[in-house]
C-alpha positions in Angstrom: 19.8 -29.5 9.7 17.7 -27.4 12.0 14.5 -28.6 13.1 11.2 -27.6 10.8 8.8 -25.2 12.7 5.3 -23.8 11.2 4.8 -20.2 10.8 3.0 -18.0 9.2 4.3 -14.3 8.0 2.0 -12.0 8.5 2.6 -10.7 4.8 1.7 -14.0 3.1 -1.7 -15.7 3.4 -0.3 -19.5 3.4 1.0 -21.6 6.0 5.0 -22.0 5.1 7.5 -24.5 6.7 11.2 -23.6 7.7 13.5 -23.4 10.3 14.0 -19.9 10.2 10.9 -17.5 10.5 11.2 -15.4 7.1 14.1 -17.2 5.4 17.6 -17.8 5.2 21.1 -17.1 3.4 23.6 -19.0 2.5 27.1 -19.8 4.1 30.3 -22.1 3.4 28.5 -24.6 4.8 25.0 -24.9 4.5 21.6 -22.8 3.6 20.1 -22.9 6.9 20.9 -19.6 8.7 18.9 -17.3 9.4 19.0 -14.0 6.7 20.4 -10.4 7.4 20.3 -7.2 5.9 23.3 -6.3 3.7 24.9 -4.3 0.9 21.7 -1.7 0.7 21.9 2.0 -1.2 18.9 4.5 -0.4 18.0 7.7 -0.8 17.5 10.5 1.7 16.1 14.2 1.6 19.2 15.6 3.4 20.4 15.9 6.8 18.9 19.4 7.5 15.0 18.0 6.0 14.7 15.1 6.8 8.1 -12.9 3.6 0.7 -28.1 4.7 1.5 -25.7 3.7 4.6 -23.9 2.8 6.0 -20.9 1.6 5.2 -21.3 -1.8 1.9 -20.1 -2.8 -0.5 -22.6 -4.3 -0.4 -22.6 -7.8 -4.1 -21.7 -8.1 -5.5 -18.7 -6.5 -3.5 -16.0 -4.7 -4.3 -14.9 -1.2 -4.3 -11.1 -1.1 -2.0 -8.5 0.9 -2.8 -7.2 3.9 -4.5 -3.7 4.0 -1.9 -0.9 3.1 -4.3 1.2 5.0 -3.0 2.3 8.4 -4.7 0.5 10.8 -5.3 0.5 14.7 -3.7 -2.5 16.9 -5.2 -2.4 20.6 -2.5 -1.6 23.2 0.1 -0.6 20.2 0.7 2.6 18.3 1.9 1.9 14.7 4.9 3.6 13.1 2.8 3.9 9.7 5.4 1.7 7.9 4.0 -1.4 7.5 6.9 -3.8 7.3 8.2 -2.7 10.3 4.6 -2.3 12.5 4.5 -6.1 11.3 7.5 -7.2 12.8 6.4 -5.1 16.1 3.0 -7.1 15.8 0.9 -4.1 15.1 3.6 -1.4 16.6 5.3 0.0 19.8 3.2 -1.5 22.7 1.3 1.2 24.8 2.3 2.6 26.9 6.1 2.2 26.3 9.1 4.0 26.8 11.0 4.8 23.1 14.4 5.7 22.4 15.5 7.5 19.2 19.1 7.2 19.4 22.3 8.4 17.4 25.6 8.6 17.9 25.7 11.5 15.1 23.6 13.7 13.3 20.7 11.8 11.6 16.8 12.0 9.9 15.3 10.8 13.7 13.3 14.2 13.3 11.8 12.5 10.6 10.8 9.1 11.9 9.0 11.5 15.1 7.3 13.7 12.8 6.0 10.4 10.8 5.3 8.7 13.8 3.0 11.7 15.4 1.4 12.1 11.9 0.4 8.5 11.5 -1.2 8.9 15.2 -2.8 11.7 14.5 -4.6 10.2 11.4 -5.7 7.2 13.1 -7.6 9.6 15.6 -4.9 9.4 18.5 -4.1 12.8 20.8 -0.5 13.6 20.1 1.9 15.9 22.2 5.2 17.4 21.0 7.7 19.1 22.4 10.1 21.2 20.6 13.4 22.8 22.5 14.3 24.0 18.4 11.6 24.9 16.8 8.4 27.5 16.9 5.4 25.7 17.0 4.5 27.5 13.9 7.4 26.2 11.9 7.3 22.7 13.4 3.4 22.5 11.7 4.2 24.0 8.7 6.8 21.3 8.2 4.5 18.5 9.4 2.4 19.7 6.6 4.9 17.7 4.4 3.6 14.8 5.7 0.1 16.0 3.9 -3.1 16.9 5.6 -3.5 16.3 9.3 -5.5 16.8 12.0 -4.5 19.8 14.3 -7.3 19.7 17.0 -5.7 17.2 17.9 -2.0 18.0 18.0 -0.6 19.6 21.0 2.7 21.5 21.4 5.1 22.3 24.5 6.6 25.7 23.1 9.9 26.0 24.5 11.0 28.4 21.7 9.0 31.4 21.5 10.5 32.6 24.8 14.4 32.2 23.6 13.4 34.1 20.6 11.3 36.8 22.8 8.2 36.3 20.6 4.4 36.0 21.5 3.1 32.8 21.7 -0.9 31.0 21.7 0.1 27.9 22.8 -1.6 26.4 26.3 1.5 24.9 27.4 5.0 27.2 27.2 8.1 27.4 29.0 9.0 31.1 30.0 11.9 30.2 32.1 14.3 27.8 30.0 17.0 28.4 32.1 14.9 26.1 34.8 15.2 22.6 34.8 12.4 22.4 37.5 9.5 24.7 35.6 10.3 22.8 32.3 9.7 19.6 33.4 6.8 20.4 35.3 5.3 21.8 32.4 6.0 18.8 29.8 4.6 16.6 33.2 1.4 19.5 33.2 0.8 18.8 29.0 0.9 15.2 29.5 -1.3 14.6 32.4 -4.1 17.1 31.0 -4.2 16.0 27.3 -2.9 12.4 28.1 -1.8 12.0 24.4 -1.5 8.6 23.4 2.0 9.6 21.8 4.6 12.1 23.2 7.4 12.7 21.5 10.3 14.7 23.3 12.5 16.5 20.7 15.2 16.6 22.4 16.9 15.3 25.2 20.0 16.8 24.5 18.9 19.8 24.6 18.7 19.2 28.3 21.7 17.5 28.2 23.8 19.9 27.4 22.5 22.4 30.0 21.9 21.0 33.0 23.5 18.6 35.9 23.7 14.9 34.1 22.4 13.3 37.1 19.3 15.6 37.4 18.2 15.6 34.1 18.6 11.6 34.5 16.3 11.8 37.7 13.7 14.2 35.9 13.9 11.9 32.4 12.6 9.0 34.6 10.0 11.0 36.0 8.0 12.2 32.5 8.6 8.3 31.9 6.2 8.0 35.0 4.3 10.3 34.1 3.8 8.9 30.7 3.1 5.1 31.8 0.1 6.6 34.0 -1.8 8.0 31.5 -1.3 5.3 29.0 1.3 7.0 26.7 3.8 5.6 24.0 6.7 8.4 25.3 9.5 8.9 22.2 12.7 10.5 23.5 14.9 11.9 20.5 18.9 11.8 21.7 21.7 11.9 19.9 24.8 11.7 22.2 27.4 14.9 22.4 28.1 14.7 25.8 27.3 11.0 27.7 29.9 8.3 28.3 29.6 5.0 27.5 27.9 4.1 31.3 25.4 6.9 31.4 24.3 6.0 27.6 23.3 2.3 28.7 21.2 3.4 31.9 19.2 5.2 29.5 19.0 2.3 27.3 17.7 0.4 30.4 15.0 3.2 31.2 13.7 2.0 27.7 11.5 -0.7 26.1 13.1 0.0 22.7 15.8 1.9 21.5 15.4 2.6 17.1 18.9 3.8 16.2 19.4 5.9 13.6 22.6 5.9 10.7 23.6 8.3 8.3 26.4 7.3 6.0 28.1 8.7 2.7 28.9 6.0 0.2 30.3 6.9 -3.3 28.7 10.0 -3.4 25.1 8.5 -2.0 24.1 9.8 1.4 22.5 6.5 3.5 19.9 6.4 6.1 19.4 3.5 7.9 17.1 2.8 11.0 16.9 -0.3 13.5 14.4 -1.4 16.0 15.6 -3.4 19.2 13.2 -4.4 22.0 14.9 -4.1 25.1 13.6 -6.9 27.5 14.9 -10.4 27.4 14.1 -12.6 24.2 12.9 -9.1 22.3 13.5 -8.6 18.5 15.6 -6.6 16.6 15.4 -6.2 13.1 18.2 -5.5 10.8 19.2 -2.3 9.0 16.4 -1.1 7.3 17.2 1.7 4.6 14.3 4.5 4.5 13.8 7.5 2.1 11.1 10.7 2.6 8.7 11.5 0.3 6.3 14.7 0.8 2.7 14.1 1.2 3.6 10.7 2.0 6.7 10.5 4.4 8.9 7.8 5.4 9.0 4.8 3.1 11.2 1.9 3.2 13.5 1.9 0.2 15.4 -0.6 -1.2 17.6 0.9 -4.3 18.4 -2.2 -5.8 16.7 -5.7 -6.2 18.2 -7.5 -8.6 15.6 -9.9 -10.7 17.8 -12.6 -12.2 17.3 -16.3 -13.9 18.0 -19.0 -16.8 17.5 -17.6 -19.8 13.5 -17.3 -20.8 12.4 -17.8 -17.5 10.5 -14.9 -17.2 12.2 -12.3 -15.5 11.5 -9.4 -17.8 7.7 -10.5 -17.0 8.3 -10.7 -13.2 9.8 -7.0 -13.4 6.6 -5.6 -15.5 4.0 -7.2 -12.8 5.9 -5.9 -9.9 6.4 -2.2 -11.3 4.1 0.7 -11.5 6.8 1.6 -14.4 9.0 -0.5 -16.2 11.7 -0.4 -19.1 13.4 -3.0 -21.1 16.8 -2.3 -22.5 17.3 -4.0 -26.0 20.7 -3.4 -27.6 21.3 -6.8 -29.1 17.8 -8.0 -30.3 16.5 -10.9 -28.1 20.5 -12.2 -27.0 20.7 -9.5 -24.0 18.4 -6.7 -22.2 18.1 -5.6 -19.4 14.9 -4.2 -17.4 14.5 -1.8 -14.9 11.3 -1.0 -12.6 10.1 0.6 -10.0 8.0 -1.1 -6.9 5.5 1.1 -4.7 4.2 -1.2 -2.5 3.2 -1.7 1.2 4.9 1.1 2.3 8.1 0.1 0.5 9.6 1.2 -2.9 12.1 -0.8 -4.4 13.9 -0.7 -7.5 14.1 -3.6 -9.6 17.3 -4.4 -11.9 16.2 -7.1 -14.5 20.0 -9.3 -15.8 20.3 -11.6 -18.8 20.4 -15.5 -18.0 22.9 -16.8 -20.5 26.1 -17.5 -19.3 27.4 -15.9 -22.0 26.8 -12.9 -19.9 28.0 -13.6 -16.6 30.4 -11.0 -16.3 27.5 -8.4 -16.4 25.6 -10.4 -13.8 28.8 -10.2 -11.4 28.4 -6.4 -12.1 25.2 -6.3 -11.2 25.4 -8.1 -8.0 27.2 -6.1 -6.1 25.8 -4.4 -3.2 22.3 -5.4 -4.0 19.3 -5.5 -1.4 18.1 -8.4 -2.3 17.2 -11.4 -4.8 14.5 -12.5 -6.7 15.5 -15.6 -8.5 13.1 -17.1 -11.3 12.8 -20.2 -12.6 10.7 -21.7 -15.4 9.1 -24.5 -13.2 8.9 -26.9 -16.3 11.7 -26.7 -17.1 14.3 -29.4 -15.2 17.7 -28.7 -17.1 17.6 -25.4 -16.0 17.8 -26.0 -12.5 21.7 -26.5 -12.1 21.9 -23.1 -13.8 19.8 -21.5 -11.8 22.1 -22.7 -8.7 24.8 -21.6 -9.9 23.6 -18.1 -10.6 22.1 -17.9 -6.9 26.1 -18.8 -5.7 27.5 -15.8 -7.8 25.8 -13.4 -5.3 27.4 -13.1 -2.4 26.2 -15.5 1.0 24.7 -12.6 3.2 22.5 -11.3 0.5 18.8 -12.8 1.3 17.0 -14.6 -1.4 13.6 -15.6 -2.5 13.2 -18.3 -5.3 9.7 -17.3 -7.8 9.3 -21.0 -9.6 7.4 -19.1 -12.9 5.0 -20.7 -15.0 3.4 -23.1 -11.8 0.2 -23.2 -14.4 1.4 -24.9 -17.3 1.4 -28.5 -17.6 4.7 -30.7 -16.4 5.6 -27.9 -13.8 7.5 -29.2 -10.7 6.7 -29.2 -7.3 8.5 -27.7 -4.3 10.4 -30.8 -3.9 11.5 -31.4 -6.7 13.1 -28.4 -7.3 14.4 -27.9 -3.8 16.1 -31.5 -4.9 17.2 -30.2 -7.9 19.0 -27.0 -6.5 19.8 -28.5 -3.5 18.3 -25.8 -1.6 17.3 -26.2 2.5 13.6 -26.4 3.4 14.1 -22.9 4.8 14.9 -21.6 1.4 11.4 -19.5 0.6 9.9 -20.6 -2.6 6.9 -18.9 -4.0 4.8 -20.3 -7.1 4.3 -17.7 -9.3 2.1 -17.2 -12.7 4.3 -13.7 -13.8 1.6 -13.2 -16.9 -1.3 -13.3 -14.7 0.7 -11.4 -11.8 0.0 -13.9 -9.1 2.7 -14.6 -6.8 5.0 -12.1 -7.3 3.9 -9.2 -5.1 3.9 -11.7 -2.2 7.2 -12.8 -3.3 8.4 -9.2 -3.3 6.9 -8.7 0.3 8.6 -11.9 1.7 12.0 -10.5 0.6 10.8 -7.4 2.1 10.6 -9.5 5.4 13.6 -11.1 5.1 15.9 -7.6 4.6 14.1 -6.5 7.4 14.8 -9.5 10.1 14.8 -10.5 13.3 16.8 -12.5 15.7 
């Protein structure tokens, strides 16, 4: 069994033991490992738009989450989505070199425009630089994003000219058929407003147009450029025309490279994002699905969580104090329903899919388990008999799907402790459990937001 280490996630306001830093999943032989993201649906707007003492929360008094606000981390810029920023420990340090990478065509537009708007609304100086838009167009669809600032946005126009029309802007590129003047304009824009983001949109752009090795030499040069006066630099590149070689040198000219997936799944259109830190012994988290929503923008989104237990545990309960709405599907009287909500939380949505306990109804669970985000598995902590059932519901799911056990009802006289019903399921001491009182709603949001850390990972 690996070796217990303290930690203490960031989401959840107690001190948690385990071998793994936000949980684990289960394999042939053992619960131990470390969890991954897998089998995840999302939604998207279009390719042309855009988890002494432990884990378990004591069963009296809840700590609370940490402030959905944005916030400022010194020497990091945040991405404005909060699970991620807190596995980056606040954000992208600063200054840094970023990488928004795809092999294909992909929402990374979106991710820049988020990540310049959440600058720009913590007071930060932000320059953009559009080879493919008009500034006028690129603010109007930043507007999505609701209100911002734009005294404090600044735009490289290296449009207006290719369309022969007038432009206002300080900084514009007249000759775009010069690699030189175009670079020493973007270098000009960065040293005089020394933005504390820059985002480049895009590198391929350049690419496509000019001598590989010169654009190479000029790309580390605005990454100069960009160190000096203390900016986070984003790059957007999606690869038409690099080899294999030429793609990992600019890997190496990074600190971290967020890739960028688009998939079509039976009929559903997937976007998927992951951060790697480059240097040795950085993180990476795993796929993290993501969704748009105007006046908002980028949100984590997991489509399906699947809320499941013994029968009369209180999952219907669980689903109601998780959800700003929730229905409960009745067909058969009290023998079978089934629940549905939906989570807005911490910069995440989730749906939540409540299933029947009995075993009666298996075959409905198996249904339901397939390609879910995640599970939230509750237990009625006073009662013992249940506990072999509610292991052999957690094996039904399949072994890379992460986990997090809610031991319902902590309040009432008799109720177990995390021993005992680690014991009694057999579970590792990495397995997250989290006391919950579903009635009162304590517990289950941070139960929801470990989860959340889990999906997201981390090697």
């Amino acid at each position: 069994m690996a070796s217990t280490t303290r930690t203490r996630p960031p989401s959840c306001g107690r001190w948690w033991t385990g071998s793994s830093r936000f949980g684990s999943r289960r394999t042939s032989h053992g619960r131990s490992e470390r969890t991954t993201c897998a089998g995840l649906r999302w939604g998207t707007r279009g390719l042309a738009s855009r988890a002494r003492r432990r884990c378990s929360i004591p069963r009296r008094g809840v700590g609370s989450l940490p402030d959905p606000r944005l916030s400022v981390v010194e020497g990091r810029v945040a991405t404005g989505i909060p699970v991620i920023d807190q596995r980056l420990g606040g954000g992208f340090r600063r200054p840094s070199t970023l990488l928004f990478f795809s092999e294909i065509p992909s929402e990374k537009r979106l991710f820049a425009e988020h990540f310049t708007v959440t600058g720009l609304r913590t007071g930060e100086t932000c320059l953009y630089v559009d080879f493919f838009r008009a500034p006028q167009l690129a603010r109007r669809e930043l507007s999505t994003f609701g209100p911002i600032p734009q005294d404090r946005l600044v735009f490289v126009d290296a449009t207006s000219t290719q369309l022969l029309l007038p432009t206002e802007e300080k900084y514009r590129i007249t000759n775009i058929e010069d690699l030189d003047h175009i670079v020493r304009i973007i270098k000009q824009a960065i040293a005089q407003s020394r933005p504390a983001r820059v985002v480049i949109d895009s590198m391929e752009f350049l690419a496509d147009r000019f001598d590989k090795r010169l654009v190479m030499r000029y790309w580390r040069e605005l990454i100069e450029v960009a160190k000096e006066v203390g900016s986070a630099v984003c790059f957007m590149f999606i690869n038409w025309t690099y080899g294999e070689a030429e793609v990992q040198e600019v890997m190496t000219m990074c600190d971290y490279v967020v890739e960028f997936h688009t998939t079509m799944k039976g009929g559903i259109l997937r976007n998927t994002l992951r951060v790697t830190e480059t240097g040795e012994g950085g993180l990476r988290t795993s796929w993290v699905p993501y969704t748009f929503r105007e006046l908002v923008g980028l949100t984590v989104y997991f489509p399906r969580i699947l809320v499941t237990g013994p029968f009369s545990a209180g999952k219907s309960t669980v689903v109601k104090a998780l959800s700003k709405t929730s229905v409960s599907v009745d067909r058969l009287g009290t023998t079978v329903s089934f629940d549905y909500g939906n989570v807005d939380l911490m910069g995440l949505e989730a749906e939540l899919l409540g299933t029947p306990g009995q075993e009666r109804f298996e075959f409905i669970f198996r249904i339901f388990a397939r390609e879910v985000s995640g599970l939230l598995l509750v237990i009625d902590a006073t009662r013992r008999e249940e506990l072999p059932r509610a292991r052999q519901m957690l094996d039904l799911v399949e072994q890379s799907v992460p986990y997090v056990i809610l031991a319902n009802k902590s309040d009432l006289p008799g109720a177990m402790g995390e021993g005992e019903i680690r014991q009694g399921m057999n579970l590792s001491k990495s397995d997250p459990i989290v006391f919950t009182v579903a009635t009162e709603a304590k517990g289950v949001r941070e139960a929801l937001q470990i989860l959340a850390e889990i999906i997201v990972g981390g090697r």
